[in-house]
N, C-alpha and C positions, 0 to 999 in steps of 0.2 A: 504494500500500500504506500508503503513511505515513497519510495523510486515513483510510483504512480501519480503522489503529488505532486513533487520534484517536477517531473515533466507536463502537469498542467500548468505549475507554476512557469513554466520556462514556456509554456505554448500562449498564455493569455499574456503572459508579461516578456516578450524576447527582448526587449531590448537591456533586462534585468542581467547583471553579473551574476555567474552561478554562487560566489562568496553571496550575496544578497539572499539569494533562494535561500542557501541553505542554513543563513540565519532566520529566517524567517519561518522554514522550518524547525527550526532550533526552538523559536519562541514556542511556536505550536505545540512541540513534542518535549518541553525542560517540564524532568518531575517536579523537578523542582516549585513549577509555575503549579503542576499538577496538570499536566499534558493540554490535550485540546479542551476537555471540560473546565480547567482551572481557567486557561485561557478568555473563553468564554463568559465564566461568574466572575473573571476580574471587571469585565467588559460593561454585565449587568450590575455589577453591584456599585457602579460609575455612573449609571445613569444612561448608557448605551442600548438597553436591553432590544428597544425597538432596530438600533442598527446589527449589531448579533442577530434578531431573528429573522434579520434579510436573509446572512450567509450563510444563515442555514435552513431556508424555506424553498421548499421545492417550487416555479417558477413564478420567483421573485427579483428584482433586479438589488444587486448588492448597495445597499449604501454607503457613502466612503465614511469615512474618520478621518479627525486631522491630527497632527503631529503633537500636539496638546492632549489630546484625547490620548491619544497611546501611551505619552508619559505617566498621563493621570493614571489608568490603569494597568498600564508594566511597572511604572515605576521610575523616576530618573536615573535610579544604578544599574536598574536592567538594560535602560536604551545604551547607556554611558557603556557600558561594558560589551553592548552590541558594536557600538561605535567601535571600541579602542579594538575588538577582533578584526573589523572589516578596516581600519585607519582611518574612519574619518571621523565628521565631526559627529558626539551626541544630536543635534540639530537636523543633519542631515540625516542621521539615520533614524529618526524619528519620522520623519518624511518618507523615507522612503519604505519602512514599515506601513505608514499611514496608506499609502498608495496600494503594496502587499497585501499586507493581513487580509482584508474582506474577499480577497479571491483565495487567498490559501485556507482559512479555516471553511468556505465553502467547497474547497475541493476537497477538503479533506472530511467533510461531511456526507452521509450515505444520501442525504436530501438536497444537499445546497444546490 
């Protein structure tokens, strides 16, 4: 499944570095976060729930999140430490999470 989402992320987002994918992966699947369902109740318990139940509602169009939104619920030491993997800046990898996440948690969803 995992390789599965890897390649829809890389088919809806090509112009994405595979380092990006597979942070983004990373966020989806870190026990730490408590995988894709953590990921998710971070999302709702931010006040997102309506945007979470796009990427995962069977034919519904995703809606985005902004770079705020992802810090508020990863965290500013998760994006930070997402940054300092890929070398850029916290900023930008919040962004470009923000742009990510709604199609990877919906690919990686049996309904999204």
């Amino acid at each position: 499944m995992l390789e599965g989402l890897a390649k829809s992320l890389k088919d809806v987002l090509p112009d994405a570095a595979d380092a990006l994918v597979d942070r983004a992966m990373g966020v989806i699947n870190d026990p730490a976060h408590g995988g894709l369902t953590g990921v998710v109740e971070k999302f709702r318990a931010n006040g997102m729930g309506d945007k979470v139940n796009s990427w995962i509602a069977a034919g519904t169009a995703n809606l985005p999140i902004t770079a705020e939104q992802v810090r508020s619920a990863l965290g500013n030491e998760h994006v930070t430490a997402i940054a300092a993997k890929l070398g850029i800046d916290p900023a930008a990898a919040a962004e470009k999470l923000a742009a990510m996440l709604p199609q990877a948690v919906d690919a990686a969803t049996p309904n999204g």
